[in-house]
N, C-alpha and C positions, 0 to 999 in steps of 0.2 A: 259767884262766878260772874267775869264781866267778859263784854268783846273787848280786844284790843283797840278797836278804832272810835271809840267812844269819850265825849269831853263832856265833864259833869259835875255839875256843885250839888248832886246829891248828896243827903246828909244819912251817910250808912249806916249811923249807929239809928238812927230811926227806922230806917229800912229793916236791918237785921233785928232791932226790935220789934216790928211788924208783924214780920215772919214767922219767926220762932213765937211769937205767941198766939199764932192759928196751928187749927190742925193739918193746914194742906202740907205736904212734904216738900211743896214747890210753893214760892211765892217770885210769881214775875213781874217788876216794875215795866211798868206801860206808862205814856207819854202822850197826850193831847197835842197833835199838832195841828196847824194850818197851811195849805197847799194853795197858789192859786190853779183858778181852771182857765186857759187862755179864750174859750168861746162861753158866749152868752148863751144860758140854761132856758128850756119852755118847760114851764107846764102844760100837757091836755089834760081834756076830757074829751075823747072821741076825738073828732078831727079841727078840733077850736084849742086855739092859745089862749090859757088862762091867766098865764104868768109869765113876765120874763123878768131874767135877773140879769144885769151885765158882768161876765166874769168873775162868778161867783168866788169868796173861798171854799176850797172844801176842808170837812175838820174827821180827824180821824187818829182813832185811838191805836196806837200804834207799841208794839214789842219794842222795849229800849233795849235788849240785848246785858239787863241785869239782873241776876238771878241768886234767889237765897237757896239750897238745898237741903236737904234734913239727910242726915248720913244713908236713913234707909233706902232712900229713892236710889240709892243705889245698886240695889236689887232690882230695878226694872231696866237697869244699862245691859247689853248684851258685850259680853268678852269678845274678844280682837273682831270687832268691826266698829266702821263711819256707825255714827248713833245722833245724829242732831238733834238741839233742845227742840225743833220743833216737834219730832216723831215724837220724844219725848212728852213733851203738852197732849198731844193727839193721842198718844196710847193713855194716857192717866184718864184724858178726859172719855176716851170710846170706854173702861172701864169702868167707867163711873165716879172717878178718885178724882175729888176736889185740887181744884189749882186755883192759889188767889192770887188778884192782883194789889199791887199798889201802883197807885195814880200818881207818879210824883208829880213837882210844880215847879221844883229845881228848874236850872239851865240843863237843855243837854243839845249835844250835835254829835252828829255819825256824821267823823273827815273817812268817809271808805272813799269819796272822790276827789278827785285836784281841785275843782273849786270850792267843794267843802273844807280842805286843807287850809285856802287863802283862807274864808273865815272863821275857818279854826285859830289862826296866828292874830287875826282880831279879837275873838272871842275871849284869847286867853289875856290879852293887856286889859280888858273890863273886867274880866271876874277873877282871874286867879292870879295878875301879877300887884307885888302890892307898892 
């Protein structure tokens, strides 16, 4: 299962290889990103600056919104209501049911906004027009 608003040169058949060969019923691709932070970071100790960084990046492992399922997990879907893959992750993992990731290293971009859309139309002349 993928979102709609998603651009990606991952490579599914690895993916779905991934998957299907752990035991989690769910395996969710996650993505390393980097963000900047527009103010400069301190470190303390007590009321002294140890550290300063200017305008750090920050880096964060983040839900790429692509998902393998195993038919069973569909047994923890609830009949005619909203069920989000998040409650989804959170109920498996409050029960103790393994959910793995895969880290991909692909391309990917969420155009869910208008300026992510402009470099979405960039994005695709480098990677996917030939």
């Amino acid at each position: 299962m993928m979102n709609g608003d998603i651009l990606t040169t991952l490579d599914f058949r690895r993916f779905f290889e991934s998957g299907a060969a752990n035991e989690s019923l769910l395996t969710v691709a996650t993505k390393q990103i980097r963000t900047p932070f527009n103010f400069g970071s301190v470190g303390t100790e007590g009321d002294r600056i140890v550290k300063v960084e200017e305008k750090p990046e920050l880096v964060f492992e983040i839900v790429a919104g692509i998902y393998l399922m195993k038919p069973a997990i569909l047994e923890r879907i609830p009949d005619g209501a909203y069920y989000g893959v998040d409650q989804l992750i959170q109920g498996m993992l409050a029960d103790g049911l393994p959910v793995t990731r895969y880290a991909m290293q692909e391309y990917w971009l969420d155009i869910g906004q208008l300026d992510d859309y402009t470099r979405a139309e960039d994005a695709y002349k480098e990677h996917f027009r030939e």
